[in-house]
N, C-alpha and C positions, 0 to 999 in steps of 0.2 A: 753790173757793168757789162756792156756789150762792144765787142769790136776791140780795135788796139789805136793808141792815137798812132804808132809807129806803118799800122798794115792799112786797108783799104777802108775799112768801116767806124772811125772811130766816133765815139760818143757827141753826143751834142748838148749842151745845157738848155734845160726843157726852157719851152716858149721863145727860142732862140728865133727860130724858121729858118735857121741855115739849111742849106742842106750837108748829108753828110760827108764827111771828106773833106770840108772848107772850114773846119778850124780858124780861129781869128789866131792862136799862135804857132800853126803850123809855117815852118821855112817858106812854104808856096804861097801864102800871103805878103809875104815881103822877104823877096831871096834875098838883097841887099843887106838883111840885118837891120834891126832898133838901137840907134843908138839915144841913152838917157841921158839929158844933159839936170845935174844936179848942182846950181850953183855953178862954177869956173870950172869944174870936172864932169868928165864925158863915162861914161861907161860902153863899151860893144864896137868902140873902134878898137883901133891900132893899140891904144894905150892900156895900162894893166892897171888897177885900180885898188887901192891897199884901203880898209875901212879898221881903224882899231882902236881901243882903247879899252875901259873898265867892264865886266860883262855886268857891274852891278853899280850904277851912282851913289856914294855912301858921304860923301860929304861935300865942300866946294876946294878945302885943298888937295882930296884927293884926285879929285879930277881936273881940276889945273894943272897937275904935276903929273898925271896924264898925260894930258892934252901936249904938254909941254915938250915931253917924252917924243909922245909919239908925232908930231908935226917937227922936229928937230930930225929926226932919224928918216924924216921923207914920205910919212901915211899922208893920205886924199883927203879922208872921211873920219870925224872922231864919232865913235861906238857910247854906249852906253845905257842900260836898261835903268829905265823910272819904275815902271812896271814889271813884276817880276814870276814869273809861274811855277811856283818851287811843288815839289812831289811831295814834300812835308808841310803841312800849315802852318809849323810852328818854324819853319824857314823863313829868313830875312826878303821879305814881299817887297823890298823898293822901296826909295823915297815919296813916290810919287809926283804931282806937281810940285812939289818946291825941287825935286832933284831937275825936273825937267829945265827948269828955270836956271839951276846951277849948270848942267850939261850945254844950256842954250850959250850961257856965257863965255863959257871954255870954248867954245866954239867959236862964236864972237872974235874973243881974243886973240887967237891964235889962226883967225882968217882962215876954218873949215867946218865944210856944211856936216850935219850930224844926223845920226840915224839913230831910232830908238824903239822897243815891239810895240805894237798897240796892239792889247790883246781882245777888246769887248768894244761894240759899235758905241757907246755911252760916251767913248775915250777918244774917239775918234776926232771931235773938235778943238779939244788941246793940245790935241798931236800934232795935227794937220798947222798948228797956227805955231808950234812951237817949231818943230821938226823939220829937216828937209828931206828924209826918206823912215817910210813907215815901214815896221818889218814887222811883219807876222810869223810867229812863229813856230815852230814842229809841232807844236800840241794843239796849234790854231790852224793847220792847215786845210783841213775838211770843215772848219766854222763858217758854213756855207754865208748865212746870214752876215757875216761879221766880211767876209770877200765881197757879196753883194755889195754893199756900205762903201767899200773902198773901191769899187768900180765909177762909183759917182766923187770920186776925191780926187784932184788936181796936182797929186805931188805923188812923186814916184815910190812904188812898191818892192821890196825886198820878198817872196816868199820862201818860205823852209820848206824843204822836203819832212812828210813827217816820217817818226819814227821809224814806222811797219808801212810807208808809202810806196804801191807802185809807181814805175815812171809815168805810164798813162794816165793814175789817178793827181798826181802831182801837173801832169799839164794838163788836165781838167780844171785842178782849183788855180788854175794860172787864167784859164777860160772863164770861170766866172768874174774874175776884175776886167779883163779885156771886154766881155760879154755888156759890163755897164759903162763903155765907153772910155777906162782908165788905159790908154798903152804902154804908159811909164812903168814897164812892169819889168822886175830881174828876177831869175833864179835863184837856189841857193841851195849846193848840195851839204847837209851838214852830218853827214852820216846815217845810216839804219843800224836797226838794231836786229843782229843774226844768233847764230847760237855761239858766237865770241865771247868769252868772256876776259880775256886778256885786254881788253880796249874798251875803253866806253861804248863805244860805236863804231861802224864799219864803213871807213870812208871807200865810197860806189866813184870811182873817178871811170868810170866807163860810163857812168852815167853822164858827167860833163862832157865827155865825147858824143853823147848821143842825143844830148838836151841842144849840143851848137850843132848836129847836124840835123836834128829835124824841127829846130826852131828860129826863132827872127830873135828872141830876145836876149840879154846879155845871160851870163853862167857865173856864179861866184861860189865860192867853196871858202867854209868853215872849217876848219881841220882844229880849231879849241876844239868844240863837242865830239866832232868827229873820232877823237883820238882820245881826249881828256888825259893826253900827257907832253906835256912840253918837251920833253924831248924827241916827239914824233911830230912839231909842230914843223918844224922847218925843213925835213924833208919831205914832208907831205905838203906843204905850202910851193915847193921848187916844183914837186912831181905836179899839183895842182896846175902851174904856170906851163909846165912841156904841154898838158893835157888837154891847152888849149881855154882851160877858164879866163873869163874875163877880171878875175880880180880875187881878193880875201878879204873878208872878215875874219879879224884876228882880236882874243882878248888879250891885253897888258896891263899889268897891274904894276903900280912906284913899288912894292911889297904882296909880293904874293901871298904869305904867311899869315896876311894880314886882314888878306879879302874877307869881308862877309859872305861873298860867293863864287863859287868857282875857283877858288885860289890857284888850288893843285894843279887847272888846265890852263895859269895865264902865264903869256913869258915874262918875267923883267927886263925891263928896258934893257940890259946888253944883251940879252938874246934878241930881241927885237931889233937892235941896232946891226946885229949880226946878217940875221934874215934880207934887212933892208940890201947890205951892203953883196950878198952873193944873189939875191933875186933875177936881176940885171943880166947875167950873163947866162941864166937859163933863158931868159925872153930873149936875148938875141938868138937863139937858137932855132926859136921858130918864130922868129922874124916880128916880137913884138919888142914893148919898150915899158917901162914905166911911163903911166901917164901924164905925158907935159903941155901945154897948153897947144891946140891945132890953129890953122889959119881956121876964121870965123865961117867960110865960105866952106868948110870941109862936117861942119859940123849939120847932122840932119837929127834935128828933134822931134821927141814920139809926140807924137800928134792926139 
């Protein structure tokens, strides 16, 4: 790697023929800001955007009582992974497509668009036809080939910061889907991993200060992985909203105890209910809102 995306020379994605300095997601490409329209909800304006629900699809009642959950208490986006990248093999890998299809419906139901990882370009076509936002995840992040893939896809992107990811190399692989003409593209800070051992991960909220200052694109913060404990969820979801993100992804589970995966870092719905209910008055603070439907004329969609 050479240069900084932040300093004077930063990197270009070869066969680009940019030249250097003009980033497609650098701020100076569009000071205005991208805003993603997803379905009835807007990401990267005024509005604050809450994405939540199961970190794992493991049946169709548990995700209706999800869904139910969390679209009752005020979330935008219902969450939920088909596909699953576990550190153990012999970990709970996801329904796959029939979960997708169970996810699709909850969705459906309860009138909110839904977001899900896709992790291998192979996946890409069931995603893209099921899904309204594709998330790639920490461990996908440098999957250069697999970002190529979704630069040519029409429905907006989620990226993770990974693990051990610099800032610069993180809006690099934000470059490669921009690079194949995708701009529906969001951030997503979801923690690194430092010499912490008291926390899963170490949520970088300077980094959301410095991903919305020197970029166009929206900021969203995971503080489940980040923290991997629910009692660190809601004040790091609040500090999230001062810090200027444009939104969360959060998992909830009907029975945490009960998850296939993640359990320990998901809220139950009355923490969740909680969260919703003091959210609001950190976003007046720096002058945002929970997101509610704008006049049509306000809304500018990534192109």
């Amino acid at each position: 790697m050479g240069g900084s995306v932040g300093g004077k020379r930063p990197d270009e994605p070869a066969g680009s023929g940019r030249a250097p300095g003009a980033l497609r997601v650098l701020r100076a490409e569009r000071p205005e800001g991208t805003r993603v329209r997803v379905g009835p909800v807007e990401f990267g304006g005024p509005g604050f955007v809450v994405m939540a629900g199961p970190c794992a699809v493991e049946g169709a009642e548990q995700v209706q009582h999800a869904a139910s959950v969390v679209a009752a208490a005020g979330a935008h986006v219902l969450r939920g992974g088909v596909f699953k990248p576990r550190t153990s093999p012999y970990a709970f890998q996801g329904m796959g497509e029939p979960g997708l299809h169970v996810l699709a419906e909850a969705g459906k139901r309860h009138g909110m668009p839904i977001i899900s990882e896709v992790m291998e370009q192979a996946q890409i076509p069931l995603m893209e036809e099921s899904t309204d936002i594709l998330q790639v995840g920490a461990r996908n992040m440098q999957n250069y080939s697999l970002l190529r893939a979704l630069g040519k896809v029409r429905k907006p992107v989620l990226l993770k910061r990974g693990l051990a990811a610099t800032l610069q190399e993180w809006l690099l692989a934000a470059e490669y889907i921009l690079d194949g003409g995708n701009e529906a593209v969001m951030l997503c800070e979801r923690g690194i991993r430092t010499f912490e051992t008291e926390l899963r991960n170490t949520l970088d909220l300077a980094a959301v200060a410095w991903a919305k200052q020197r970029t166009h694109l929206p900021v969203i913060v995971d503080p489940s992985h980040a923290t991997g404990d629910p009692a660190l969820i809601l004040p790091m979801s609040l500090a999230a909203a001062a810090a200027g993100a444009d939104g969360l992804l959060i998992e909830v589970h009907p029975k945490p105890e009960q998850a296939m995966c993640d359990g320990h870092q998901a809220l139950t719905p009355e923490r969740f209910e909680t969260l919703m209910r003091r959210l609001p008055a950190v976003l007046d603070a720096v002058d945002r809102h929970l997101w509610r439907p704008e006049s049509p004329a306000q809304v500018v969609r990534a192109r």
